[in-house]
PDB file of N, H, CA, C and O in Angstrom:
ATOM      1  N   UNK A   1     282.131  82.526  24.965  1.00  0.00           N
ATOM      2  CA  UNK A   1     283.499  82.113  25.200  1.00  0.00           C
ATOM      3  C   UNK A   1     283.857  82.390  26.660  1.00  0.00           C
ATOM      4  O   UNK A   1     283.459  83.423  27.199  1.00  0.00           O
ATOM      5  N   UNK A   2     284.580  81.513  27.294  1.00  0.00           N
ATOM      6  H   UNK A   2     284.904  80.674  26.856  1.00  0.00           H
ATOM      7  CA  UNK A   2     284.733  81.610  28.872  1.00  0.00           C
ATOM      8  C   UNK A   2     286.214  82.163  28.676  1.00  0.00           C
ATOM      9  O   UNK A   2     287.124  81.770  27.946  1.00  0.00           O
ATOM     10  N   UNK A   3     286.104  83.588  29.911  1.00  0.00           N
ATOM     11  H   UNK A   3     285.365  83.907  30.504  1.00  0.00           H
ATOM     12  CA  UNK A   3     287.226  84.382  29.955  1.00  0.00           C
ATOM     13  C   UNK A   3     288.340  84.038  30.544  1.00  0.00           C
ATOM     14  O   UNK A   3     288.084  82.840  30.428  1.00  0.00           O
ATOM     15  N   UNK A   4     289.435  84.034  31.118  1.00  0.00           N
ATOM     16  H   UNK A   4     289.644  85.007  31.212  1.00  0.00           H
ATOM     17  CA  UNK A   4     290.578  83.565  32.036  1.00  0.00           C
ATOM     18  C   UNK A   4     289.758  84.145  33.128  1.00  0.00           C
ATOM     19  O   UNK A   4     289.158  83.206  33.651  1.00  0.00           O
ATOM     20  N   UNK A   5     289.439  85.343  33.751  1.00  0.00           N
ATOM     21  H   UNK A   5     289.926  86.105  33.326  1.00  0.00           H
ATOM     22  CA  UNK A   5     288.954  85.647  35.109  1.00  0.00           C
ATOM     23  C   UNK A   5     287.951  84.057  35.476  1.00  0.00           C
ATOM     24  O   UNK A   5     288.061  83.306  36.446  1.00  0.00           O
ATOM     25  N   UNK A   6     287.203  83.985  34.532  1.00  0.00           N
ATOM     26  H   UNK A   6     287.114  84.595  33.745  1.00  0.00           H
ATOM     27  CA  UNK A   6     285.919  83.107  35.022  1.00  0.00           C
ATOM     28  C   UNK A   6     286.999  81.500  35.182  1.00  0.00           C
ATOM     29  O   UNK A   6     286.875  80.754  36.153  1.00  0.00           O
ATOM     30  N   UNK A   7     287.836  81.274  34.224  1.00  0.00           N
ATOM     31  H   UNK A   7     287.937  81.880  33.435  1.00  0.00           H
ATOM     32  CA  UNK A   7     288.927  79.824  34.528  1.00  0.00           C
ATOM     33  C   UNK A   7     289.045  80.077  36.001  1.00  0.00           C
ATOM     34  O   UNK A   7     288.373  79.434  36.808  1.00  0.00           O
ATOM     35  N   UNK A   8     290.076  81.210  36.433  1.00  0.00           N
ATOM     36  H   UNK A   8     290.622  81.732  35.777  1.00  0.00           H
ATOM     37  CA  UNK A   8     290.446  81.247  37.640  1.00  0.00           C
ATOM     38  C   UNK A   8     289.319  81.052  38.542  1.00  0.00           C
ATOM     39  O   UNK A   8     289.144  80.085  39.284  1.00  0.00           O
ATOM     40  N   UNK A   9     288.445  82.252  38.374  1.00  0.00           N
ATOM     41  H   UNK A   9     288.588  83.037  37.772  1.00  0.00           H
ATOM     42  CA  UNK A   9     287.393  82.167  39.648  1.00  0.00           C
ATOM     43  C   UNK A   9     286.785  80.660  39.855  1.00  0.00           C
ATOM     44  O   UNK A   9     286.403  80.187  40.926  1.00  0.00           O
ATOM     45  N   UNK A  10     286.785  80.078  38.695  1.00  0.00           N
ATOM     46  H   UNK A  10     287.095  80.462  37.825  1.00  0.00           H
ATOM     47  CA  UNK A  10     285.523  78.791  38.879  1.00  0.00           C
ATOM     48  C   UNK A  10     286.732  77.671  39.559  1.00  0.00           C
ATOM     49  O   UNK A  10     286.366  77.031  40.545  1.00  0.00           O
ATOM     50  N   UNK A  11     287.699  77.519  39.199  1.00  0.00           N
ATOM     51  H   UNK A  11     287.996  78.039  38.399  1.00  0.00           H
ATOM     52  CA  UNK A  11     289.147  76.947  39.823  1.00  0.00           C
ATOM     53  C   UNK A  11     289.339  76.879  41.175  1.00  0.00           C
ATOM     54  O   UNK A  11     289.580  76.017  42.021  1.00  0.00           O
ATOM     55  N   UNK A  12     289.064  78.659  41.082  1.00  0.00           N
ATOM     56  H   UNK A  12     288.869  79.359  40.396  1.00  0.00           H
ATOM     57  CA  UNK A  12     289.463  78.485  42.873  1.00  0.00           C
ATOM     58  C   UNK A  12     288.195  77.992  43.650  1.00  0.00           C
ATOM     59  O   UNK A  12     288.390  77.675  44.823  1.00  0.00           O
ATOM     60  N   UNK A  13     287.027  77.893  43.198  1.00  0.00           N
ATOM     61  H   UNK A  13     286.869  78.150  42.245  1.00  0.00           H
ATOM     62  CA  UNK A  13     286.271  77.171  44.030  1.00  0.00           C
ATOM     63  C   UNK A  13     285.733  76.091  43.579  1.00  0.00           C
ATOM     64  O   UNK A  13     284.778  75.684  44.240  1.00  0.00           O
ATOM     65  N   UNK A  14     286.100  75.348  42.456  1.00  0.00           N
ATOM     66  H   UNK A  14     286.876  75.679  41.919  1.00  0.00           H
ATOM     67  CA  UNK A  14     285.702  73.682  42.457  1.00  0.00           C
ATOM     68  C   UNK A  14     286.573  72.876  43.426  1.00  0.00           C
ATOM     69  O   UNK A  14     287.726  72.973  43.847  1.00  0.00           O
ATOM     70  N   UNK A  15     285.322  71.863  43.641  1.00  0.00           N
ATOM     71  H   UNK A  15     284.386  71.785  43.298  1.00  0.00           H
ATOM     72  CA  UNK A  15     285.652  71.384  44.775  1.00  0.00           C
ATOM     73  C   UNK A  15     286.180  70.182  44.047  1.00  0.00           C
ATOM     74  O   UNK A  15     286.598  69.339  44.840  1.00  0.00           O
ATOM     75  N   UNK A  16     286.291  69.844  42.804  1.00  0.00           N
ATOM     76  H   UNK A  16     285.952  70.529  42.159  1.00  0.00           H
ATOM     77  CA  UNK A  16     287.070  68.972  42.213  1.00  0.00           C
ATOM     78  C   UNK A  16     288.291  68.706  41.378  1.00  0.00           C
ATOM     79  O   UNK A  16     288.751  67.720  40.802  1.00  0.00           O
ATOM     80  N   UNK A  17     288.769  70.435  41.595  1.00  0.00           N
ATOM     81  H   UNK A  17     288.395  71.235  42.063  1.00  0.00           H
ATOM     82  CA  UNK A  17     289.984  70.948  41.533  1.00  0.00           C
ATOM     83  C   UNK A  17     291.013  70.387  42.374  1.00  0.00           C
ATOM     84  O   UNK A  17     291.059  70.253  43.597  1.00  0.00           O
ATOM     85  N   UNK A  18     292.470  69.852  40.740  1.00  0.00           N
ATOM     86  H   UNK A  18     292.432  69.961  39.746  1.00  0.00           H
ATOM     87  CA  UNK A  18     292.967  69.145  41.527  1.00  0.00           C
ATOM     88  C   UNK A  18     294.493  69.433  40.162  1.00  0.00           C
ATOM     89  O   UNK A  18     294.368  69.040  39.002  1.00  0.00           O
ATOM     90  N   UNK A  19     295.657  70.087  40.622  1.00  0.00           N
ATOM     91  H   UNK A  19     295.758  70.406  41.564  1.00  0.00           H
ATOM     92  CA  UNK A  19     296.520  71.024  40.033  1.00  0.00           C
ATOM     93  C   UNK A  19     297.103  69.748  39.265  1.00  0.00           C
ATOM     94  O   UNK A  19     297.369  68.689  39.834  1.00  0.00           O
ATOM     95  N   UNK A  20     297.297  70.032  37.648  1.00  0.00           N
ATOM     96  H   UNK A  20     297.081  70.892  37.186  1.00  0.00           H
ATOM     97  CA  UNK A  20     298.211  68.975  37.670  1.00  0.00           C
ATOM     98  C   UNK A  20     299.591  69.128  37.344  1.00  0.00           C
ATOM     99  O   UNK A  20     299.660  70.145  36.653  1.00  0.00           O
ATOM    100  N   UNK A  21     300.773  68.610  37.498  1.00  0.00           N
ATOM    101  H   UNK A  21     300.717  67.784  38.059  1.00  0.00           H
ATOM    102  CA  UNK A  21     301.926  68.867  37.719  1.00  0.00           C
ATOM    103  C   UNK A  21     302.231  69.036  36.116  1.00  0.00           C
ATOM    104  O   UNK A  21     303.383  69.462  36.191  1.00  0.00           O
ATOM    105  N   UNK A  22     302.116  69.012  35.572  1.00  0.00           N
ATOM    106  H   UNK A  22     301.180  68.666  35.511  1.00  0.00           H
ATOM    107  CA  UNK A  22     302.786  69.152  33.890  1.00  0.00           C
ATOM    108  C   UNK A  22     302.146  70.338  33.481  1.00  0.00           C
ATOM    109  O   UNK A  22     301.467  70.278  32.456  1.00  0.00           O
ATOM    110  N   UNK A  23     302.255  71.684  34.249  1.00  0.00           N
ATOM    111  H   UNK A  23     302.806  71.733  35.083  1.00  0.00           H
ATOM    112  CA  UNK A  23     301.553  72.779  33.806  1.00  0.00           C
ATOM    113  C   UNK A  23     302.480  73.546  33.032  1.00  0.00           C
ATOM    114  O   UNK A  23     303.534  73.625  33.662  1.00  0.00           O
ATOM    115  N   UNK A  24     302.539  74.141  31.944  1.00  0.00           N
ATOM    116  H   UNK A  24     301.682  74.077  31.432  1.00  0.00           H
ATOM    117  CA  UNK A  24     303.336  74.785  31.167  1.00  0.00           C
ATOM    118  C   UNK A  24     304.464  75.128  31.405  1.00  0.00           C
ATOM    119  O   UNK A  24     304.699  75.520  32.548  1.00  0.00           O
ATOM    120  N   UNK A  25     305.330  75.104  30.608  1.00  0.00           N
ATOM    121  H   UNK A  25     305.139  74.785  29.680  1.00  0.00           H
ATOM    122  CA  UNK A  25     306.782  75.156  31.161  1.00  0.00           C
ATOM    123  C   UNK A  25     307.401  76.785  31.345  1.00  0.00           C
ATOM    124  O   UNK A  25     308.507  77.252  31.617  1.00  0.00           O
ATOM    125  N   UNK A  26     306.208  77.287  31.077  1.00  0.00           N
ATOM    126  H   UNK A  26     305.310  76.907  30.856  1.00  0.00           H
ATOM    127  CA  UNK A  26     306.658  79.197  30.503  1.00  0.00           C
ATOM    128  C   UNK A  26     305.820  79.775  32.104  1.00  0.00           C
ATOM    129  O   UNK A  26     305.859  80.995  32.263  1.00  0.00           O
ATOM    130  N   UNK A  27     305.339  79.219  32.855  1.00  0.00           N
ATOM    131  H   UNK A  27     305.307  78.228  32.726  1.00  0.00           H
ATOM    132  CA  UNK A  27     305.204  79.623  33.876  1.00  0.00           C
ATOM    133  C   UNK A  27     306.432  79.425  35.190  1.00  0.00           C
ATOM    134  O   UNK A  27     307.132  78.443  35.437  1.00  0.00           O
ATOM    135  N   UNK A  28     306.378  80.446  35.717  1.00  0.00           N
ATOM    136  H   UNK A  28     305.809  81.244  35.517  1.00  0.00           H
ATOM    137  CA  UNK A  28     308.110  80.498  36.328  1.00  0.00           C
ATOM    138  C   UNK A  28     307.604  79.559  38.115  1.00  0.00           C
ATOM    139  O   UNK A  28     306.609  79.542  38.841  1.00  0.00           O
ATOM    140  N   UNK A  29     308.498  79.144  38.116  1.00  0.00           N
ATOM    141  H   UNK A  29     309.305  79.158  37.527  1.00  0.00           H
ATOM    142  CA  UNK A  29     308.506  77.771  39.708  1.00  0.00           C
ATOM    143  C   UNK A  29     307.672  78.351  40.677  1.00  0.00           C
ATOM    144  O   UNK A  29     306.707  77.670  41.025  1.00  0.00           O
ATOM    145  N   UNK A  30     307.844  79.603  41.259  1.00  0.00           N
ATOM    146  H   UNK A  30     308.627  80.156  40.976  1.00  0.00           H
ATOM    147  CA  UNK A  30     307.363  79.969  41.941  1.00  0.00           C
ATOM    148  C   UNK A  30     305.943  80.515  41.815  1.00  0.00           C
ATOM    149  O   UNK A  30     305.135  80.738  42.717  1.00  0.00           O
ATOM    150  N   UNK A  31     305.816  80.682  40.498  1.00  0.00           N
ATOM    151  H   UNK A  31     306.471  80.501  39.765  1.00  0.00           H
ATOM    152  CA  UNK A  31     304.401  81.221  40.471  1.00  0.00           C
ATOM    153  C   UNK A  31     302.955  79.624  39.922  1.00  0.00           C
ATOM    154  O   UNK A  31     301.791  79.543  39.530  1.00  0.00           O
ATOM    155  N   UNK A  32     303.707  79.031  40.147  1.00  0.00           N
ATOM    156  H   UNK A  32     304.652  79.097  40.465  1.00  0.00           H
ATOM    157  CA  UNK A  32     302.955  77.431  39.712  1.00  0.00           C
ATOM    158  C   UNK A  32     301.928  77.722  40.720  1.00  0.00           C
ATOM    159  O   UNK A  32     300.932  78.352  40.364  1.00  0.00           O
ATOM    160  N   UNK A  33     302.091  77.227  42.285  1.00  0.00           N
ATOM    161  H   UNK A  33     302.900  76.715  42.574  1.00  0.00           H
ATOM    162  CA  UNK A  33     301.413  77.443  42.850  1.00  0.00           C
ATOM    163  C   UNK A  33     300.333  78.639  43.154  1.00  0.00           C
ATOM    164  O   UNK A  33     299.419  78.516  43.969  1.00  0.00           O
ATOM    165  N   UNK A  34     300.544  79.653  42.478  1.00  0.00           N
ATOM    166  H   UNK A  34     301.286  79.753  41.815  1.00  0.00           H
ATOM    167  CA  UNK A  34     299.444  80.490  43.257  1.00  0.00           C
ATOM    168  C   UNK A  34     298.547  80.455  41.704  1.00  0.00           C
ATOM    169  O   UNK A  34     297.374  80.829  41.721  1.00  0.00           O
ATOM    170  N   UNK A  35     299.250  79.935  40.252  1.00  0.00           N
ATOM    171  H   UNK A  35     300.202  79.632  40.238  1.00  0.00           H
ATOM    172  CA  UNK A  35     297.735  79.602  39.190  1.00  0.00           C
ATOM    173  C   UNK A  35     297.084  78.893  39.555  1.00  0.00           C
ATOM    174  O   UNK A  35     297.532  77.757  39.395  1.00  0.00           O
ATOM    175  N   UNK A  36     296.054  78.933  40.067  1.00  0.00           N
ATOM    176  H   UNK A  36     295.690  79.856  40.196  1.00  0.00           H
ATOM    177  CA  UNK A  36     294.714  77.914  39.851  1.00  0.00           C
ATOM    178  C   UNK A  36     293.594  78.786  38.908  1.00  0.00           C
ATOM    179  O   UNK A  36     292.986  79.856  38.870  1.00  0.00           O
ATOM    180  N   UNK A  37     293.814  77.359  38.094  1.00  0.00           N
ATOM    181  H   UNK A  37     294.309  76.490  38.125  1.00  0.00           H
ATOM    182  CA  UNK A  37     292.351  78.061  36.778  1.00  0.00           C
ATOM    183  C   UNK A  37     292.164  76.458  36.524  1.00  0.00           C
ATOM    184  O   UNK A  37     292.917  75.579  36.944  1.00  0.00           O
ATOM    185  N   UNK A  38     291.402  76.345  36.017  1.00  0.00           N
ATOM    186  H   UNK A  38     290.791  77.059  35.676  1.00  0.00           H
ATOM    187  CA  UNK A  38     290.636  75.463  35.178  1.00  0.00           C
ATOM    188  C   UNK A  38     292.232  74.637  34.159  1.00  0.00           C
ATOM    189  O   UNK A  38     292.749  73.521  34.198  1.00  0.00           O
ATOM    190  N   UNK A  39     292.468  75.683  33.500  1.00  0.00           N
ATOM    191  H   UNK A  39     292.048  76.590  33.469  1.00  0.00           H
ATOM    192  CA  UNK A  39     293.401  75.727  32.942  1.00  0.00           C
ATOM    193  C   UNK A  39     294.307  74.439  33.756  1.00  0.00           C
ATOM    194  O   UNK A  39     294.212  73.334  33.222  1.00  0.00           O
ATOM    195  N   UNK A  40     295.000  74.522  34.765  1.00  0.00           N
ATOM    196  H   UNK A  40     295.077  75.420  35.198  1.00  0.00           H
ATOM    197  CA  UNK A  40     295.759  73.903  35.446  1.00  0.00           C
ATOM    198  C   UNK A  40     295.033  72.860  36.080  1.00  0.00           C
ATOM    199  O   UNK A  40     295.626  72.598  37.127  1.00  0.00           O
ATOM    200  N   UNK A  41     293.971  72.096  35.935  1.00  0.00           N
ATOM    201  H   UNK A  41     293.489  72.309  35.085  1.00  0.00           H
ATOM    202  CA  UNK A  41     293.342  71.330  36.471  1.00  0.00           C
ATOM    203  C   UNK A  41     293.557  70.008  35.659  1.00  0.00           C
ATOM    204  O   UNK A  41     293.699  69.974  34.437  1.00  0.00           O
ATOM    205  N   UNK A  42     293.563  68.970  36.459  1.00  0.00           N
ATOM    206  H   UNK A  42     293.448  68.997  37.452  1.00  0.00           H
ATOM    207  CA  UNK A  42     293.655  67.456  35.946  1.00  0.00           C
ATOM    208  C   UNK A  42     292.501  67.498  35.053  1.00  0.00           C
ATOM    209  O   UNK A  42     292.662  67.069  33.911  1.00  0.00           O
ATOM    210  N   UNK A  43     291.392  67.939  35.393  1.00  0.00           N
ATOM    211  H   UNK A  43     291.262  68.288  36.321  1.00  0.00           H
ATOM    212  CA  UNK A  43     290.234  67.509  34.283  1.00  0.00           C
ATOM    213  C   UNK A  43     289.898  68.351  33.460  1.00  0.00           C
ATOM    214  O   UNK A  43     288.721  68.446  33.111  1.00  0.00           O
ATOM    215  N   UNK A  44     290.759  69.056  33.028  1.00  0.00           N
ATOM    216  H   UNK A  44     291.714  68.978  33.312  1.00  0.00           H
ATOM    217  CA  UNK A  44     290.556  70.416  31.987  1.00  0.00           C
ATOM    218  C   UNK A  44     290.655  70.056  30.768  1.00  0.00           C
ATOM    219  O   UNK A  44     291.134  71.051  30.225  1.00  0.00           O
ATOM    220  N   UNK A  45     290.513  69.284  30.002  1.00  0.00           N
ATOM    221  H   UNK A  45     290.124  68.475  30.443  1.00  0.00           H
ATOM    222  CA  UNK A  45     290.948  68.748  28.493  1.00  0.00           C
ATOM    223  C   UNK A  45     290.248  69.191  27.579  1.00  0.00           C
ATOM    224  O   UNK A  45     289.114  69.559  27.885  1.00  0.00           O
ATOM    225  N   UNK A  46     290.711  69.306  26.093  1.00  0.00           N
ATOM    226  H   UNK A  46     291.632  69.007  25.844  1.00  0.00           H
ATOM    227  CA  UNK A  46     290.045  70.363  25.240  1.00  0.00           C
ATOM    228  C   UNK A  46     288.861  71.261  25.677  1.00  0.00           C
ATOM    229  O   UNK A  46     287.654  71.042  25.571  1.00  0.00           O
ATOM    230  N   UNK A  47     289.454  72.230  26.147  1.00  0.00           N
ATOM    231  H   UNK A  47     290.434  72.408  26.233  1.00  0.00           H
ATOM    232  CA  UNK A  47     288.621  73.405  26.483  1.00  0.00           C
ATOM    233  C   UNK A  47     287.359  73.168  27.514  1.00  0.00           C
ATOM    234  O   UNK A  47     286.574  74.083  27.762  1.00  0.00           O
ATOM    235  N   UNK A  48     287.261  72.115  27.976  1.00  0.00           N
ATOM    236  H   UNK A  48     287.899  71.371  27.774  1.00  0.00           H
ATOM    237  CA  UNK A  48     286.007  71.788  28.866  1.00  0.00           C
ATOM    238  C   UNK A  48     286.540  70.713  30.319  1.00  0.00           C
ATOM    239  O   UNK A  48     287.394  69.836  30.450  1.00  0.00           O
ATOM    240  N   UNK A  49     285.928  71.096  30.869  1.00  0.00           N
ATOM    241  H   UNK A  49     285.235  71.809  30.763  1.00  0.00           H
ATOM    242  CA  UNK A  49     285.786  70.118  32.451  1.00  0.00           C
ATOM    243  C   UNK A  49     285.497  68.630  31.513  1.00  0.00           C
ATOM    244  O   UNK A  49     285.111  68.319  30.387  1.00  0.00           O
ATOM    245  N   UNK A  50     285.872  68.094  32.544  1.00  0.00           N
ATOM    246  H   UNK A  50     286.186  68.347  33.459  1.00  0.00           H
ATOM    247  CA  UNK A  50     285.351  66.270  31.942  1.00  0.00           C
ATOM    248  C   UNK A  50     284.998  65.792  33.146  1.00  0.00           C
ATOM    249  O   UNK A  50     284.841  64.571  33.175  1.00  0.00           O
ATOM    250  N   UNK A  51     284.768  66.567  34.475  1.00  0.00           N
ATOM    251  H   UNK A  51     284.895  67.558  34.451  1.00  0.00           H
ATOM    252  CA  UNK A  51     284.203  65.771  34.787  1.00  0.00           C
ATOM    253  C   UNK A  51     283.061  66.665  35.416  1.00  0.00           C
ATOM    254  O   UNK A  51     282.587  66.515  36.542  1.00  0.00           O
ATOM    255  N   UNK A  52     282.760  67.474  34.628  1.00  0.00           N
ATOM    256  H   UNK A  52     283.145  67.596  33.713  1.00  0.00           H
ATOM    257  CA  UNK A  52     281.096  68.379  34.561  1.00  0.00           C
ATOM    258  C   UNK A  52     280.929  69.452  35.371  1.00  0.00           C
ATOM    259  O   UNK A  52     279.788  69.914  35.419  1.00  0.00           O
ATOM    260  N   UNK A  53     282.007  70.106  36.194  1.00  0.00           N
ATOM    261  H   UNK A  53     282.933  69.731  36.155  1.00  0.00           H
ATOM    262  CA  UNK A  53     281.780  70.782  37.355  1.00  0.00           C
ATOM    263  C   UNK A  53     281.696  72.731  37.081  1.00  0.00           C
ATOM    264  O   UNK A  53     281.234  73.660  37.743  1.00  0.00           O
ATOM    265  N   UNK A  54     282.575  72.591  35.464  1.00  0.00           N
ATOM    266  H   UNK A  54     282.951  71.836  34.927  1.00  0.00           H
ATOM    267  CA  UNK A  54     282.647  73.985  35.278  1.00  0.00           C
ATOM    268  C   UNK A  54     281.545  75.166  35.274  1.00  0.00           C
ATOM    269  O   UNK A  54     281.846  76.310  35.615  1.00  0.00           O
ATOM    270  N   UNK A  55     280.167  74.779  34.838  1.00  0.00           N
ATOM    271  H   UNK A  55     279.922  73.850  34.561  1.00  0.00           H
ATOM    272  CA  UNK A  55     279.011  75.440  34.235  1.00  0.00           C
ATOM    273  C   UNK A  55     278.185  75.567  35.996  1.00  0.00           C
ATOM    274  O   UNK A  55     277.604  76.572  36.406  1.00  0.00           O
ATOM    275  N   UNK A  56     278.355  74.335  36.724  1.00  0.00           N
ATOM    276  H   UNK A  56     278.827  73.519  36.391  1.00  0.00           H
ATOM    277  CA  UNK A  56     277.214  74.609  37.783  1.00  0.00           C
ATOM    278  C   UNK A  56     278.549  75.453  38.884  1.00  0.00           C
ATOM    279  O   UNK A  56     278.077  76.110  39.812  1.00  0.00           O
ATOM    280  N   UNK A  57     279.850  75.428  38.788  1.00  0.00           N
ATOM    281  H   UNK A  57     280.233  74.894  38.034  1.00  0.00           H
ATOM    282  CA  UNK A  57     280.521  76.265  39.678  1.00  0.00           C
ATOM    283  C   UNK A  57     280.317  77.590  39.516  1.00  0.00           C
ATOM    284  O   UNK A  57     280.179  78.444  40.391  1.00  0.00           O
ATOM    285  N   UNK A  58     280.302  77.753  37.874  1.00  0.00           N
ATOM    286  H   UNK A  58     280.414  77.059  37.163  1.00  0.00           H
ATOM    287  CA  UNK A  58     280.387  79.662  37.379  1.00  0.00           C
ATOM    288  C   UNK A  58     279.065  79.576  37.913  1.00  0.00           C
ATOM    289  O   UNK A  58     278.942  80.438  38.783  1.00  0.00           O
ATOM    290  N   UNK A  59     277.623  78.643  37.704  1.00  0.00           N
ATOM    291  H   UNK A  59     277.724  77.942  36.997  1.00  0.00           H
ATOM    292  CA  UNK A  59     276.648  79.138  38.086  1.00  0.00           C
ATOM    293  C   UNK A  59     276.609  79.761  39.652  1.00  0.00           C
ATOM    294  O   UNK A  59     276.176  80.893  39.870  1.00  0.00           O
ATOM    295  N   UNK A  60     277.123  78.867  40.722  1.00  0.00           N
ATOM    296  H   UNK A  60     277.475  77.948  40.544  1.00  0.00           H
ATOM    297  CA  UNK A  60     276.965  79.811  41.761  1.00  0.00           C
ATOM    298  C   UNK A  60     277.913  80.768  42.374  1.00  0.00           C
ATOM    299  O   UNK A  60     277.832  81.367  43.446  1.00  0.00           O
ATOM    300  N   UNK A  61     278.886  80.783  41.406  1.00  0.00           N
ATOM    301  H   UNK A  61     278.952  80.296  40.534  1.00  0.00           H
ATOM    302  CA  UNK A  61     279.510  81.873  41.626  1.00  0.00           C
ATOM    303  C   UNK A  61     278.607  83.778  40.789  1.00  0.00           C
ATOM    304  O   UNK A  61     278.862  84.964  41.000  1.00  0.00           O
ATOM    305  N   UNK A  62     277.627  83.096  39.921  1.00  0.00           N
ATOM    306  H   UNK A  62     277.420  82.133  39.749  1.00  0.00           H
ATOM    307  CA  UNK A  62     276.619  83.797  39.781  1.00  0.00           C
ATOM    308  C   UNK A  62     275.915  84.689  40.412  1.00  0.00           C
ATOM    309  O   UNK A  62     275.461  85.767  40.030  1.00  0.00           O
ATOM    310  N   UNK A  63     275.846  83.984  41.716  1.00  0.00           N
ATOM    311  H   UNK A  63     276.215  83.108  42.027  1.00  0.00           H
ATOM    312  CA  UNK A  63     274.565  83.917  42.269  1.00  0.00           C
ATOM    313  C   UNK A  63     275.258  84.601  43.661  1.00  0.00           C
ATOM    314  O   UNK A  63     274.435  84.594  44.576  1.00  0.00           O
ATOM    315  N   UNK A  64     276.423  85.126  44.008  1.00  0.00           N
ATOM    316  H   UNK A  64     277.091  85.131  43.264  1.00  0.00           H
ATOM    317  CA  UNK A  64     276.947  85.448  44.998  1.00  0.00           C
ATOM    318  C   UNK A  64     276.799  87.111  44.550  1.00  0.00           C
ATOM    319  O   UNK A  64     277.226  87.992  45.296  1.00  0.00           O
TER     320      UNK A  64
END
């Protein structure tokens, strides 16, 4: 099961990360901008990347 640390970390460095504006309404205005996770990503849909980037990002974030 992929943790919230690993959403965020892999978030902040896909390079196909891309925020989308309809992010939960229980997150307060000001703090929109500084979530980046997976979570908040245009291509995040049921629980997985769609457009494949999640598994080879955590991988080299692995590897650091």
């Amino acid at each position: 099961m992929v943790s919230k640390m690993q959403l965020r970390s892999v978030g902040e460095m896909c390079p196909g990360y891309v925020q989308a504006h309809n992010i939960s309404w229980t997150l307060a205005a000001e703090d929109i901008e500084k979530e980046v996770s997976c979570e908040t990503c245009i291509h995040w849909k049921d629980n997985r990347c769609k457009i494949n980037l999640f598994d080879e990002v955590l991988s080299s974030l692995d590897q650091t």
